[in-house]
C-alpha positions in Angstrom: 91.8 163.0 77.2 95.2 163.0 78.9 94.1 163.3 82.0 92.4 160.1 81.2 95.2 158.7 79.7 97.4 159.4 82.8 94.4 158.0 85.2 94.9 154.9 83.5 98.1 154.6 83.5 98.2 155.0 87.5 95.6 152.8 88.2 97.5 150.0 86.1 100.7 150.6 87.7 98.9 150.1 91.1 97.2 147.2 90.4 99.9 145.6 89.0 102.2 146.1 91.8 99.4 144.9 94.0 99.8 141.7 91.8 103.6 141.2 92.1 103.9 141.9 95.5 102.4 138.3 97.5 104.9 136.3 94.6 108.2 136.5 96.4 106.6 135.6 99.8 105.3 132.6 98.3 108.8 132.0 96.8 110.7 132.2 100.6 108.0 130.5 102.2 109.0 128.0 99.4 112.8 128.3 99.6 112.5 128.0 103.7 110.3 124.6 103.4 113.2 123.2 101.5 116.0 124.4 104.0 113.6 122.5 106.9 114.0 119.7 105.0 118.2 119.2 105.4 118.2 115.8 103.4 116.9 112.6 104.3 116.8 112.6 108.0 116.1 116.3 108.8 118.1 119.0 110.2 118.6 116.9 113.2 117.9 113.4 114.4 118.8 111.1 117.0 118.9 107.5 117.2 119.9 104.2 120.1 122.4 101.6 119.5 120.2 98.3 119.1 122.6 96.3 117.3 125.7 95.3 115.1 129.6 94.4 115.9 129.8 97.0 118.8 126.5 98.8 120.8 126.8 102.8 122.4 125.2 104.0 125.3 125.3 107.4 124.2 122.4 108.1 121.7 124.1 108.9 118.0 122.9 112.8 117.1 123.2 113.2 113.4 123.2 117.2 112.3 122.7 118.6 109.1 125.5 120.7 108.0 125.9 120.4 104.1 124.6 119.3 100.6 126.5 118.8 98.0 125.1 119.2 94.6 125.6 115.7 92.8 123.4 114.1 89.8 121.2 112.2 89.6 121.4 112.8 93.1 122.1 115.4 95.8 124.3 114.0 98.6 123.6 115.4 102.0 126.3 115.2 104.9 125.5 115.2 108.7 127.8 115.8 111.4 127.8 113.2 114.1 128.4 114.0 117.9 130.7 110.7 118.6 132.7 109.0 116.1 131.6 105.2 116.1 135.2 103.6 115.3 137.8 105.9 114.1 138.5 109.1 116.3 138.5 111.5 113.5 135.5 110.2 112.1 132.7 112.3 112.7 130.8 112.7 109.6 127.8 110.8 107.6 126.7 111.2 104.4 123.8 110.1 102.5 122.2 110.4 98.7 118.8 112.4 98.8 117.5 109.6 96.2 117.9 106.7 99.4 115.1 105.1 100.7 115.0 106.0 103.9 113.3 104.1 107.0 114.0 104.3 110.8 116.7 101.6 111.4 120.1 103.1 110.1 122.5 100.8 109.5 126.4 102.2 109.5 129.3 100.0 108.0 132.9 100.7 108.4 134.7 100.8 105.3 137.9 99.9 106.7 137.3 96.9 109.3 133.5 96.3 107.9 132.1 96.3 111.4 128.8 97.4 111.3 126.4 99.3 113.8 122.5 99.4 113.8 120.6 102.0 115.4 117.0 102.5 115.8 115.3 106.0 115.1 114.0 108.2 118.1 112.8 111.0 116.8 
């Protein structure tokens, strides 16, 4: 009867870390979907001047690089590979809740010149 006992016991144990084990996969694969995602507009995009108070040649590159835990809303920040007016300007941030579309429109707080770019990828 203990032998029994002690049968059981083992076979529980192995079945139930045969249950446990797939869990935290499923929870990286998870936690890794939601690091893809980098905000609003990706971990990187890149968009062409098409309009606004002043137009680029270059193509504006926004990069992920941080969110910043806000409520209701999260508020993601992207690093920028040209500053569009002021030369220590480089960075764009955006709330997580915005509605986002594939014109980006970017107004200067300062002089309220604005630029419009048009999504490419």
């Amino acid at each position: 009867m203990k032998n029994l006992i002690n049968s059981l016991l083992i076979v529980v144990a192995l079945t139930s870390c045969k249950k446990t084990s797939p869990e935290p996969k499923e929870e990286t694969q998870k936690s890794n979907s939601a690091v893809e995602k980098c905000g609003p507009y990706g971990k990187e995009s890149t968009w062409k001047s098409i309009g606004g108070d002043t137009l680029y040649a270059e193509k504006l590159t926004l990069t992920f690089f941080f969110t910043e835990k806000n409520t209701p809303c999260n508020i993601c920040y992207y690093q920028q590979n040209f500053a569009l007016w002021n030369d220590y300007d480089y960075t764009f941030s955006i709330s997580e809740c915005a509605n986002v579309n594939d014109t980006l429109t970017l107004i200067d707080i300062d002089t309220n010149r604005k630029a419009i770019f048009k999504r490419e990828n």
